[in-house]
C-alpha positions as CSV (number, residue, x, y, z in Angstrom):
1,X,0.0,0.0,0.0
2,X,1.1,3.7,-0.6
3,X,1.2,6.2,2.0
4,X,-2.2,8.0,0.6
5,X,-4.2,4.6,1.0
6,X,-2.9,4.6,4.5
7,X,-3.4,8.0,5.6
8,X,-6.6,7.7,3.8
9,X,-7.6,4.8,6.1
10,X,-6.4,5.9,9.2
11,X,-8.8,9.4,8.2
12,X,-11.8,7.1,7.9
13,X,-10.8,4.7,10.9
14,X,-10.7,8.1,13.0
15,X,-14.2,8.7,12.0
16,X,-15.5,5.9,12.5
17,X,-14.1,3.7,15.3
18,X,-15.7,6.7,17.8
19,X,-18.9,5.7,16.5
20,X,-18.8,2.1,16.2
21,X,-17.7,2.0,19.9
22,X,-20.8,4.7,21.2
23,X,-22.8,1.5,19.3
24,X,-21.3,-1.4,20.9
25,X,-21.6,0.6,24.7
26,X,-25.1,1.5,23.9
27,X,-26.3,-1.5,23.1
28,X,-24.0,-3.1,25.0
29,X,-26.3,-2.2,28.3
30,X,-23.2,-0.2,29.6
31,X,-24.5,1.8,32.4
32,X,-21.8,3.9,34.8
33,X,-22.8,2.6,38.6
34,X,-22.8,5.5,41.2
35,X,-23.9,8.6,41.6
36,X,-22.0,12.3,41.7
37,X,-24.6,13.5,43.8
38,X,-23.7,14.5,47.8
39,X,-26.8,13.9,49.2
40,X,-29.5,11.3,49.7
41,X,-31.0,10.9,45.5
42,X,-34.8,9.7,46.7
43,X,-35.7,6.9,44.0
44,X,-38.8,7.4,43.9
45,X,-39.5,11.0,44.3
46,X,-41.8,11.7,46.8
47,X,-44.9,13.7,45.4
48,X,-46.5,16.6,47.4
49,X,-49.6,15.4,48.5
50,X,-47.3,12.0,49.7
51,X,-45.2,14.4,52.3
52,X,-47.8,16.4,52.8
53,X,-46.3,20.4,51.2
54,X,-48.2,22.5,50.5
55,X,-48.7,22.7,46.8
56,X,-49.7,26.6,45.7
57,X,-46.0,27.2,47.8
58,X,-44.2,24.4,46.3
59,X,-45.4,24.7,42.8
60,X,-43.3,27.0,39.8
61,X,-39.7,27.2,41.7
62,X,-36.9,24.9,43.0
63,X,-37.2,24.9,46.7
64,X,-34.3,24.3,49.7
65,X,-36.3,23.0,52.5
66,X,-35.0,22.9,56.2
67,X,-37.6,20.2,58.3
68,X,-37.1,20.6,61.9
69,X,-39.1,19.1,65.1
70,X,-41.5,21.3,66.9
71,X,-42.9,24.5,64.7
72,X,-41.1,26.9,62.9
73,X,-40.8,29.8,64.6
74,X,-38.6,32.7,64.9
75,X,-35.4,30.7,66.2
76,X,-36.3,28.2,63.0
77,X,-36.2,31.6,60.8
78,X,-33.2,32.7,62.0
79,X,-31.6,28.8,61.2
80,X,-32.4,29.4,57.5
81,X,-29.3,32.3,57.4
82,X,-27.0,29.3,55.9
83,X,-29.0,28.6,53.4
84,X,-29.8,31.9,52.0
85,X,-26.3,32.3,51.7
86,X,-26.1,29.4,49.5
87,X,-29.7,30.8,47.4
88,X,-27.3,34.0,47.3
89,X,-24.3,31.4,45.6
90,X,-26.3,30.6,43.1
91,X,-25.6,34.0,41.1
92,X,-28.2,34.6,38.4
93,X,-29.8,31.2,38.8
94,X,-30.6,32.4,42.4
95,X,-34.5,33.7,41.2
96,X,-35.2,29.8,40.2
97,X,-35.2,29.0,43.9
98,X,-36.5,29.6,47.1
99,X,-35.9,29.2,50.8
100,X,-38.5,27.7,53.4
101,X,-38.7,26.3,56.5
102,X,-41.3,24.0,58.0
103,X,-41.8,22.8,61.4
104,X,-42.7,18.9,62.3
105,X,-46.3,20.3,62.5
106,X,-46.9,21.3,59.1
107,X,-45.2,17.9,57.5
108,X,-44.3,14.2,58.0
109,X,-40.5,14.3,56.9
110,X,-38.2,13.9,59.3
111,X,-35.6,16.9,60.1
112,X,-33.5,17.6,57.5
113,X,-32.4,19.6,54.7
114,X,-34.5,18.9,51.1
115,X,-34.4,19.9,47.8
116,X,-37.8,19.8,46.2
117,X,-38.6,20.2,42.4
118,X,-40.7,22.9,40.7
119,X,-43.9,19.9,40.9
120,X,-43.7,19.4,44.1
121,X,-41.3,16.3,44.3
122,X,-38.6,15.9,46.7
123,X,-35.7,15.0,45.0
124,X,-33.0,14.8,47.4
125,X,-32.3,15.2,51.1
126,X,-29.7,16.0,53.1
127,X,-28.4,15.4,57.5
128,X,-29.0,19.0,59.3
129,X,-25.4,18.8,59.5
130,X,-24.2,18.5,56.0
131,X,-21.8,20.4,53.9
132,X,-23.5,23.4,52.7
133,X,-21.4,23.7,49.8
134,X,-22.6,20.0,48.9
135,X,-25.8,21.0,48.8
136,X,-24.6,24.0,46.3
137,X,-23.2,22.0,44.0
138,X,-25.7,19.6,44.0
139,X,-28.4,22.3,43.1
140,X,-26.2,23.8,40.4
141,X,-26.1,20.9,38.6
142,X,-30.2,20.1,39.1
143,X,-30.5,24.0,38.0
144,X,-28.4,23.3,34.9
145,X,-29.8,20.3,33.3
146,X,-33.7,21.4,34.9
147,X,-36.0,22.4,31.5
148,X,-38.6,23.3,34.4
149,X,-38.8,26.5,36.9
């Protein structure tokens, strides 16, 4: 063979060879294990009327919920400073989101941080004490591939 018929081939093996291999790992049932994520991923989702939110609040923006025991009152308030900061992080995606807080006596979840969808769901959860930048990253990356709120 000349050197054209070989550079020629190795142009078209180039080409090629990428998508014979994005074939043979999609049908292949290749599926990466693990998640990225650094909180809790809830599989399924939990819909609002399930956990008991209130929908005309929950409804048309991402949400960062803090659950604590007892009501929410002005010390509870005052515990959502953290994560304000972190709706303040968010930059220009910050008007997509909200904070609130609820008390045990508005909801059945258990204390903890959550991140609930623009329907409603909750989608993730996270320990009282977690990493608040976790929980930043986290929502960037919910707020970038999101097509809704």
């Amino acid at each position: 063979m000349n050197s054209r018929k070989v550079t020629m081939l190795l142009i078209l093996g180039s080409s090629v060879l990428p998508i014979i291999l994005a074939v043979v790992v999609y049908f292949g049932g290749f599926a990466p294990q693990g998640s990225i994520a650094k909180g809790e991923l809830l599989n399924p989702v939990l819909t609002v009327e399930e956990w008991g939110g209130e929908a005309e609040v929950f409804s048309g923006s991402w949400s960062i919920l803090k659950t604590q025991a007892g009501a929410c009152d002005a010390a509870c308030d005052q515990s959502l400073e953290p994560l304000r900061r972190v709706h303040d992080a968010l930059g220009k995606e910050a008007d997509r989101v909200q904070v609130v807080g609820l008390g045990s006596d508005k909801t059945s979840l258990e204390p903890g941080i959550w991140i609930v969808d623009p329907l409603g769901n909750l989608v993730m959860r996270y320990s009282l004490d977690a990493e608040l930048k976790s929980l930043l990253t986290d929502l960037k990356k919910l707020l970038k591939v999101s097509r809704i709120g």
